[in-house]
C-alpha positions as CSV (number, residue, x, y, z in Angstrom):
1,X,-9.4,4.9,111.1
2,X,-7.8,5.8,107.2
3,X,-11.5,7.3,106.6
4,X,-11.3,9.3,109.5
5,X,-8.2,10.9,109.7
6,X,-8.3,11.6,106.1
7,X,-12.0,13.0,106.6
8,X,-10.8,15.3,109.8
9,X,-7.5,16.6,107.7
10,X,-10.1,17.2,104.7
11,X,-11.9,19.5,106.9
12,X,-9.2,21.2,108.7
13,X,-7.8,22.3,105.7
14,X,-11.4,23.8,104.1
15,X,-11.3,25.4,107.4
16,X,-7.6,26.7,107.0
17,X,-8.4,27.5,103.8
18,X,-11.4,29.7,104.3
19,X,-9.6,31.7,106.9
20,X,-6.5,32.3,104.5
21,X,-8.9,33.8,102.4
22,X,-10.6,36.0,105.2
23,X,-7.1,37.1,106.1
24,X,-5.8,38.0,102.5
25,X,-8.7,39.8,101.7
26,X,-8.2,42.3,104.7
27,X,-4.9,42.5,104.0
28,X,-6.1,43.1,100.7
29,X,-8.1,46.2,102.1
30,X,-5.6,47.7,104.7
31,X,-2.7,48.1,101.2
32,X,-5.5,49.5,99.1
33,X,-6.7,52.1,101.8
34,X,-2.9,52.9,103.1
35,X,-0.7,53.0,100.1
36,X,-3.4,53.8,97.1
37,X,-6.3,55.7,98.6
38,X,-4.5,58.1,101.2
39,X,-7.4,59.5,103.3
40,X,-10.1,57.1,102.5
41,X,-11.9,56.0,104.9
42,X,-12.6,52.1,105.9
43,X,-15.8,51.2,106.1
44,X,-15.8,48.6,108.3
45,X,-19.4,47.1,107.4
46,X,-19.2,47.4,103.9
47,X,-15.9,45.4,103.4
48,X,-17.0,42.7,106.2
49,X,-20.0,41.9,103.9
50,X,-17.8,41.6,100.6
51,X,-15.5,38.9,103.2
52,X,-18.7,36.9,103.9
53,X,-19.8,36.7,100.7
54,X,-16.3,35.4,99.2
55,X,-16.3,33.5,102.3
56,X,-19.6,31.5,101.4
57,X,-18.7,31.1,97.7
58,X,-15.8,29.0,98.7
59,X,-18.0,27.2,101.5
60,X,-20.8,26.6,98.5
61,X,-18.1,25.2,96.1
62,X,-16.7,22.8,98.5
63,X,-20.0,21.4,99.3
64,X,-20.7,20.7,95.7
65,X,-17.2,19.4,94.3
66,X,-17.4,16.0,93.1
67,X,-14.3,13.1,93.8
68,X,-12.5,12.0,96.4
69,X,-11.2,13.6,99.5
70,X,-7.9,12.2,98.9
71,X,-7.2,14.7,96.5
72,X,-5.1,17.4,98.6
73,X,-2.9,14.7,99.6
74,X,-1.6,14.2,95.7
75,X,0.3,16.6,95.0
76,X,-0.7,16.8,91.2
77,X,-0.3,20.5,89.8
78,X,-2.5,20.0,87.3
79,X,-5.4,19.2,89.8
80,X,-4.0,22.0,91.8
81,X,-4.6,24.1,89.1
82,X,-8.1,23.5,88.0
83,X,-9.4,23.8,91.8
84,X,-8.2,26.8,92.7
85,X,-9.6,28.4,89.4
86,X,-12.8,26.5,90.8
87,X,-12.3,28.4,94.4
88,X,-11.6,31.7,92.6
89,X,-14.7,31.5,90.5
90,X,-16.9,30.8,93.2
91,X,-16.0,32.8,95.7
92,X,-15.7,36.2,93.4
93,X,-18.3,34.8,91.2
94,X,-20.4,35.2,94.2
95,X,-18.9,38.4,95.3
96,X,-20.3,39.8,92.0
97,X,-23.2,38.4,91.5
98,X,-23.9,40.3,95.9
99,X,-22.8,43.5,94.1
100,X,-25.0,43.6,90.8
101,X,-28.0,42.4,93.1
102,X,-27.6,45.4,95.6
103,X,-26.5,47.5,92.6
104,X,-23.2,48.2,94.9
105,X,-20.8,50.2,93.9
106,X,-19.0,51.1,96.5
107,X,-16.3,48.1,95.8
108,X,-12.7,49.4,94.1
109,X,-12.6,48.3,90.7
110,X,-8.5,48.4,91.0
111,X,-8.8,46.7,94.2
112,X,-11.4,44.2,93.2
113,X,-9.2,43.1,89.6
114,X,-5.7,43.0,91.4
115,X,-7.1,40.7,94.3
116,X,-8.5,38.2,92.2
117,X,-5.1,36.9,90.3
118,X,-3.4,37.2,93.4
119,X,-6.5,34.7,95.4
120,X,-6.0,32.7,92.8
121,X,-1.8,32.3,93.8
122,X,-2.8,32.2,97.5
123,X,-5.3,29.2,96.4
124,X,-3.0,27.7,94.5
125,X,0.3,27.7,97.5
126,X,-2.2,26.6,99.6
127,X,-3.0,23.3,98.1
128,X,0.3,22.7,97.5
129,X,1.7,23.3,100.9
130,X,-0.8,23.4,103.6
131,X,-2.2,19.7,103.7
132,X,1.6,18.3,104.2
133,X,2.6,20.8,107.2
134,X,-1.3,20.6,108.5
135,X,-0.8,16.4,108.8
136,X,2.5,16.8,110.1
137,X,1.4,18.9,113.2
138,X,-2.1,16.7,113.5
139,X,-0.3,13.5,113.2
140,X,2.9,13.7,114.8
141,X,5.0,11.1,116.7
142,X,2.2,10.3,119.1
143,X,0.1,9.4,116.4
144,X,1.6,7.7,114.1
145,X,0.6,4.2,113.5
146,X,3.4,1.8,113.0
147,X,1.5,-0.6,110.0
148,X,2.3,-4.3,108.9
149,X,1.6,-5.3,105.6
150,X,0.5,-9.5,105.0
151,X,0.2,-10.9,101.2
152,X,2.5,-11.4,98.3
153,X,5.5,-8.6,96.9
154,X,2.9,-7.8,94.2
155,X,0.1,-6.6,96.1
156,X,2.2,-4.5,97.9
157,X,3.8,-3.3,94.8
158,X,0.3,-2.4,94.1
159,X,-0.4,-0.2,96.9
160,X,2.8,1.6,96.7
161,X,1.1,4.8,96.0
162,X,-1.5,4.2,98.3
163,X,0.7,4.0,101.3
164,X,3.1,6.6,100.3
165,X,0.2,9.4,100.5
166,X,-1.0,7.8,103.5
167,X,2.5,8.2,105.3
168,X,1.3,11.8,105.5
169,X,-1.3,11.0,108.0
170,X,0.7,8.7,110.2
171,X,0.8,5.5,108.7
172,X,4.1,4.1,108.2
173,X,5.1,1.0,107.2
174,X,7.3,-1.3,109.0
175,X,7.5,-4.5,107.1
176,X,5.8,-7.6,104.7
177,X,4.8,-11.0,105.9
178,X,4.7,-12.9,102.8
179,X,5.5,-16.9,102.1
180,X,7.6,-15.7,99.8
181,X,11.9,-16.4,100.4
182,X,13.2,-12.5,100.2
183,X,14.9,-10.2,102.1
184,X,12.6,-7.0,100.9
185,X,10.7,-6.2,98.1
186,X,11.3,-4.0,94.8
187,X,10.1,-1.3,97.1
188,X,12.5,-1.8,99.8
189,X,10.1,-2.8,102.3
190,X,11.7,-5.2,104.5
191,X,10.4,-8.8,104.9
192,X,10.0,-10.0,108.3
193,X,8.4,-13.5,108.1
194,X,5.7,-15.1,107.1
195,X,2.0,-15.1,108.1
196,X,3.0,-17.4,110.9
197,X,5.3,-15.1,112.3
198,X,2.7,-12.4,113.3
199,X,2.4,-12.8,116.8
200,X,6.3,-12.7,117.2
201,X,6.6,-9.6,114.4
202,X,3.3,-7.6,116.4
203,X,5.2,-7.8,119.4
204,X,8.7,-7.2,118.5
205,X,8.0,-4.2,116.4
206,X,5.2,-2.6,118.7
207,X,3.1,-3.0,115.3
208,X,-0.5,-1.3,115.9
209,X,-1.8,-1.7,112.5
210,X,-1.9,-5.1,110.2
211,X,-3.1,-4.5,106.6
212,X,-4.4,-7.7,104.9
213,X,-3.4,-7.4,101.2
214,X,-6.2,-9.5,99.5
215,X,-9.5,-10.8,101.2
216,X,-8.9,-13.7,103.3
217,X,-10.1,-17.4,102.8
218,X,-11.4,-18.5,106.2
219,X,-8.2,-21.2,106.6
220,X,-6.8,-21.4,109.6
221,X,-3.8,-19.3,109.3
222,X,-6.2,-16.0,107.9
223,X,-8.5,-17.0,111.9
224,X,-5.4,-16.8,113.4
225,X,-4.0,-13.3,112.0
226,X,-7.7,-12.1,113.1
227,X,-7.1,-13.8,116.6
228,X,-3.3,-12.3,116.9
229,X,-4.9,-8.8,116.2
230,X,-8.1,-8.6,118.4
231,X,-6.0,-10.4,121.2
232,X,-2.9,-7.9,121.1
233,X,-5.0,-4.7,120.0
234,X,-4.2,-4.0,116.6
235,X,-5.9,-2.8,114.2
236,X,-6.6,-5.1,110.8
237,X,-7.9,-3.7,107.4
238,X,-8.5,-5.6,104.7
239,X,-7.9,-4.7,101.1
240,X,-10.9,-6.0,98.7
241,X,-9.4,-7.3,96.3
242,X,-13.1,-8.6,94.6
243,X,-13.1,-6.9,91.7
244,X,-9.9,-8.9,90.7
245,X,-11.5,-11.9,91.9
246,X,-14.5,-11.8,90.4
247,X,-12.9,-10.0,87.2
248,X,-15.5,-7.8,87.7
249,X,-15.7,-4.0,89.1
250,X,-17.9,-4.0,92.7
251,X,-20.6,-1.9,94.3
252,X,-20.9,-2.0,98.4
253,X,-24.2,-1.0,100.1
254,X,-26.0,-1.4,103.0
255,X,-30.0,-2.2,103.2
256,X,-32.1,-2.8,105.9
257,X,-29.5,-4.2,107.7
258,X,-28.1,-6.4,105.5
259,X,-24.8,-5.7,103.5
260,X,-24.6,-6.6,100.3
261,X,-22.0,-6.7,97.1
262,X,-23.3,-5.5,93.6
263,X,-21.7,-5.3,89.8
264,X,-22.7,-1.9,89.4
265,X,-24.1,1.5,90.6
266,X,-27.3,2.2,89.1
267,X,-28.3,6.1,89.5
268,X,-31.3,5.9,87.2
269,X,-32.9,3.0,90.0
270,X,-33.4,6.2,92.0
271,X,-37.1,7.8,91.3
272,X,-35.5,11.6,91.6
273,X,-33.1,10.8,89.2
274,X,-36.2,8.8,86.9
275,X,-38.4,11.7,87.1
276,X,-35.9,14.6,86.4
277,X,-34.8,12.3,83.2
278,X,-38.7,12.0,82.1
279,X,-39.3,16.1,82.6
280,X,-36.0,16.4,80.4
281,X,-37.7,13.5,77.7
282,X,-41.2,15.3,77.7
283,X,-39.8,19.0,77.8
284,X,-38.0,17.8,74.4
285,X,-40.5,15.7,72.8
286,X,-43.4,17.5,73.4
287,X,-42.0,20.9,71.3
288,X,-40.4,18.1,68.9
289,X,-43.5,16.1,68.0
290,X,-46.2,19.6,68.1
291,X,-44.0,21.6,65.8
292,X,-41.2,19.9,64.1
293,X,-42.8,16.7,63.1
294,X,-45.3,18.0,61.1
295,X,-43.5,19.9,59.2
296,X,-41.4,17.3,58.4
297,X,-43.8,14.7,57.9
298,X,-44.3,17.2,54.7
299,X,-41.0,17.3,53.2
300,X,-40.5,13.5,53.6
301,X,-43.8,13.2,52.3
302,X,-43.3,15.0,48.9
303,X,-39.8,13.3,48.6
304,X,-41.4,10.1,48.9
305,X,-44.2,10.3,46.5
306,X,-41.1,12.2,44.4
307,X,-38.7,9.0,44.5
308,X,-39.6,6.2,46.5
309,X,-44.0,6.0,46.9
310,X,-44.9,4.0,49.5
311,X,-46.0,4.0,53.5
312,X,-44.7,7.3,54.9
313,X,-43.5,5.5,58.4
314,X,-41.1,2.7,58.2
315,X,-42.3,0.1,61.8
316,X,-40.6,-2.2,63.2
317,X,-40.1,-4.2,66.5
318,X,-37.3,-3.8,68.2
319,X,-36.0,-4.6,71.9
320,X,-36.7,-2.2,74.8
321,X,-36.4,-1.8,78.4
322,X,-35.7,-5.4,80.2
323,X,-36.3,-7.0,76.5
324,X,-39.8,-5.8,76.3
325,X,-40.8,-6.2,72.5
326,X,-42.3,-2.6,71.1
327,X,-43.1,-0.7,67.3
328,X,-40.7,1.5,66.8
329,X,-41.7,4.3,64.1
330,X,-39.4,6.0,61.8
331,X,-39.5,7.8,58.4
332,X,-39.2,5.7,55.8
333,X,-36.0,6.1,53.7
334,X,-35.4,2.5,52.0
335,X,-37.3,1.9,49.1
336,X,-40.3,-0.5,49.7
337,X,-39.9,-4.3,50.3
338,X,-36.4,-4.0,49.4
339,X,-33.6,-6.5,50.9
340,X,-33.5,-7.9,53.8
341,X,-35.2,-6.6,56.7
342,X,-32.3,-7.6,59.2
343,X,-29.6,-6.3,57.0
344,X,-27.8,-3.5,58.5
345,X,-27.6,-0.3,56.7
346,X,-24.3,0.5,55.0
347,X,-22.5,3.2,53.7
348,X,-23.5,3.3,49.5
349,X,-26.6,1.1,50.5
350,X,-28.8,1.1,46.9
351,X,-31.6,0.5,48.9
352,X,-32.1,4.2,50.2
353,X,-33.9,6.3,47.8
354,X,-31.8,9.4,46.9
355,X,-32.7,12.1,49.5
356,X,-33.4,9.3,51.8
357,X,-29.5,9.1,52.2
358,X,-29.5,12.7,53.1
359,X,-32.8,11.9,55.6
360,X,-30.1,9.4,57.6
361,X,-27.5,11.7,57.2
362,X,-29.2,14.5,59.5
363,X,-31.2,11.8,61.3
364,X,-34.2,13.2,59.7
365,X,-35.5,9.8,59.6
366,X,-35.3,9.4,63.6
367,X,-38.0,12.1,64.7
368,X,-41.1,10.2,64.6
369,X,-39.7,8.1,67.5
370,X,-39.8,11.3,69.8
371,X,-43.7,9.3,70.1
372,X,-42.1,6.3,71.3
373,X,-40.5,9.0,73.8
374,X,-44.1,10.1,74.7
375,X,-45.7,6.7,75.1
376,X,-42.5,5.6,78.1
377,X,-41.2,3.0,75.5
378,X,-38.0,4.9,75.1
379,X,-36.0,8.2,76.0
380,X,-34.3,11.4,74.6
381,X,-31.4,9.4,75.7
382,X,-30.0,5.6,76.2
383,X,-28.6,2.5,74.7
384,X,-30.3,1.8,70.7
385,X,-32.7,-0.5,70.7
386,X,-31.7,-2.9,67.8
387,X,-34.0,-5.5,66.2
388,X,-34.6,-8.5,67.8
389,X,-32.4,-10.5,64.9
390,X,-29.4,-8.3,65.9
391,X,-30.0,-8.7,69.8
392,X,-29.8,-12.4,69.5
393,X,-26.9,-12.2,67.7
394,X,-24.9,-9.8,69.3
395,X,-26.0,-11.1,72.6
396,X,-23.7,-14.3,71.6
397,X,-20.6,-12.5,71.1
398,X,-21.0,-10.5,74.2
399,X,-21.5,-11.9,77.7
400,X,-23.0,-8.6,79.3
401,X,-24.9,-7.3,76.3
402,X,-27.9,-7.1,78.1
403,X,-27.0,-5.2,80.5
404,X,-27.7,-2.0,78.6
405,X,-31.5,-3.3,78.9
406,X,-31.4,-2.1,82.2
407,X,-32.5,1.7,81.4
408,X,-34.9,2.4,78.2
409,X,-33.6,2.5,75.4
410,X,-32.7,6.0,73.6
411,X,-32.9,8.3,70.0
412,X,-29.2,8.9,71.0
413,X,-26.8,7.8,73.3
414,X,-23.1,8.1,74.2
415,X,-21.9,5.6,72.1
416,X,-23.2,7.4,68.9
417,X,-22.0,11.0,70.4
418,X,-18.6,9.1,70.5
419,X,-19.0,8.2,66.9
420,X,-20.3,4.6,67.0
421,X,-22.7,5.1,64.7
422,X,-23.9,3.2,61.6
423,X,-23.1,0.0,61.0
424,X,-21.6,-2.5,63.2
425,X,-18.8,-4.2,61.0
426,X,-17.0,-6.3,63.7
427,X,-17.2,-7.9,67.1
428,X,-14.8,-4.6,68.4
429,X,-17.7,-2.2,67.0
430,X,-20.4,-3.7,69.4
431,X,-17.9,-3.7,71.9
432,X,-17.7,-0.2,71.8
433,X,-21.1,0.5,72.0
434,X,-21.8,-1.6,74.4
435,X,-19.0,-0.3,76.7
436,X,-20.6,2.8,76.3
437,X,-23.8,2.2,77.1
438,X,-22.7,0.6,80.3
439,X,-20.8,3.3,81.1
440,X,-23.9,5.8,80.7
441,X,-26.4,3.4,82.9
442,X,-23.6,3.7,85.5
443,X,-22.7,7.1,85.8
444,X,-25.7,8.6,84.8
445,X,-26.4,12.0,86.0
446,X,-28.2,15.7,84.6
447,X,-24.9,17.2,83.4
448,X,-24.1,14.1,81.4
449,X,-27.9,13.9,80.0
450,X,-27.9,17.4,78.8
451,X,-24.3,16.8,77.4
452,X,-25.2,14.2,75.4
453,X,-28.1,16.3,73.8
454,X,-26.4,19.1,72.8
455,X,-23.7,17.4,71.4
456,X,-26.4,15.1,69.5
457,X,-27.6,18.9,68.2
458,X,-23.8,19.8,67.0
459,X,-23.2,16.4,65.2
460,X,-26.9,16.9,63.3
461,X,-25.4,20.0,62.1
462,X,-22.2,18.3,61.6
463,X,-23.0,15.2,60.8
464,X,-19.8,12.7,61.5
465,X,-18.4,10.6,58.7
466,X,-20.2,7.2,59.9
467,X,-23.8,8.9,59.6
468,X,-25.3,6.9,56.6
């Protein structure tokens, strides 16, 4: 029912919306051919084009905007703001891109540049004040549905905001059930009983919503609220409160008719999503590995045999995809057979020959795995694979290290474009890095890949202070 109302007001107000813009623009017209262009004539089919076109870059923009639909009932001016400069883009943005394609030119510059500022103000009073007097005409008296809450003082001190936008559409709330001995909570809801009171409270108060403030254990008394509320007609929601429970956020989806309850969203288990990501590795590595490489291979070569002689390619096995062992190839910069190989490189390491430190420094030393990128081992992007030493041991300090196994690992990532880079000097560092690469696997989409890589490109000209 919350869904749907808020879905319906959603669309209303696109609607109203659209037509507000329809309607200022030809009010728009009738000033600029009344009171600045005396004896001009309107041209009826000209103008009607220019409305459909701003009309269908606000349609387009709407279609594509990311979040929630519960934005236009938080009345946040900052949010306001940024989507009505949004709407104003679009829909001029596609006015203009109509008119340099038809090479139009029939348009009023001084009409065109004083309507958009003043769109952008209609816009902007329009998500400010339209979705609270559109829900108070949709959901009036009739409709408003008189909503018991069940469950401690501090779940529904947690929903306070929740239900305060939600009185908008009609929900208000009359009361708590709660086993706890108080007359109303910090939020002055009134506290009418306790759970075994519903039957008496439902009827008393004509209540035709119950909300269940954490997800019940099948006792008794949780059976009987379900009873009360099918047998009386009420509606019941349940908050899910399993994320607390299992410490833990939650995923819910549907699969062949089964429902299930997951830890995480995965975007990259889609194929699309796999394949655009591969098209994105190989249109980088291919160009990298044909002409870059080899002329690289060249300089390190000659600073090699200059300062440190020895194998040009430094190999070594590291942890990949789902723990799959590979050879990971890199230029070498340490000098030969010297330290430990499971010592992490630190800043003023003597074991990097001279202009091997400046090799790390503009990850110089990192090209050769654009192969590994070619071969499907690893990607442009991802988590770094670390030696098998350090994924044992870091694996012990953290409970859900290996879920950055998930996705292949990557030449860069988010965590090094946020600076973790370098060694790992304490249990926070890995942290860090590992929150970040959790973070990528689960919101993983184009904008963020291609984000990621040009910012990788900035910080190779700029190398941060932990690169070493």
């Amino acid at each position: 029912m919350v869904t749907q109302r808020t879905e319906g007001l959603y669309r209303v107000f696109l609607l109203c919306q659209i037509l507000l813009v329809a309607a200022f623009f030809w009010i728009g017209v009738w000033v600029m051919v009344t009171f600045y262009s005396e004896g001009a004539d309107l041209t009826w089919r000209r103008y009607s084009i220019y409305c459909v076109v701003l009309v269908l870059g606000m349609t387009l923009e709407s279609l594509v905007r990311d979040g929630s639909k519960n934005y236009f009932l938080q009345n946040e001016l900052l949010r306001q703001h940024r989507l009505s400069l949004r709407q104003t883009f679009a829909s001029t943005g596609a006015l203009v891109f109509y008119l340099i394609a038809t090479k139009d030119g029939f348009i009023s510059r001084l009409f065109f540049f004083n309507f958009v500022p003043w769109l952008y103000v209609v816009l902007l009073f329009s998500h400010h004040y339209l979705p609270a007097f559109l829900a108070r005409g949709m959901f009036n008296r009739q409709r408003v549905e008189k909503t018991l809450l069940i469950g401690s003082s501090q779940k529904a001190k947690q929903l306070r905001g929740w239900l305060r936008r939600k009185a908008e559409i009609g929900l208000r709330t009359i009361g708590l059930l709660s086993e706890e001995q108080m007359q109303q909570t910090e939020d002055g809801i009134p506290v009418l009983g306790t759970s075994d009171d519903i039957e008496r409270v439902v009827r008393e108060r004509e209540i035709t919503q119950v909300i269940l403030l954490e997800f019940p254990l099948f006792i008794e008394i949780n059976r009987n609220i379900i009873r009360v509320c099918d047998q009386l007609g009420v509606r019941l929601l349940i908050v899910s409160d399993l994320e607390e429970k299992l410490r833990h956020p939650v995923t819910h989806f549907e699969d062949d008719g089964f429902r299930f309850i997951g830890l995480r969203e995965e975007p990259l288990e889609n194929p699309l999503n796999r394949s655009l990501k591969r098209v994105v590795d190989v249109l980088i590595a291919l160009p990298v590995m044909l002409i870059v490489f080899p002329l690289l291979t060249v300089l390190v070569w000659l600073a090699q045999r200059l300062q440190s002689p020895g194998p040009l390619f430094h190999v070594q096995t590291r942890a990949g995809m789902q723990n799959r062992q590979f050879p990971i190839y890199k230029f070498r910069t340490m000098h030969v057979h010297d330290g430990e190989v499971a010592q992490q490189a630190r800043e003023g390491d003597d074991r990097i020959y001279g202009l091997g430190k400046v090799f790390r420094k503009l990850s110089i030393d990192e090209v050769p795995q654009f192969w590994n990128v070619l071969c499907g081992e690893m990607s442009t992007v991802g988590p770094r694979p670390h030696l098998i030493e350090h994924n044992n041991q870091f694996s012990q300090l953290m409970a859900n290290y290996h879920v950055r196994t998930f996705i292949k690992p990557g030449i860069t990532g988010l965590a090094q474009v946020r600076g973790f880079r370098g060694e790992a000097r304490s249990h926070s560092d890995i942290e860090k890095r590992v929150a970040c690469d959790i973070e990528y696997l689960e919101n993983w989409n184009l904008s963020l890949e291609c984000g990621i890589i040009l910012r990788t490109c900035a910080q190779i000209v700029v190398p941060p202070r932990t690169a070493y």
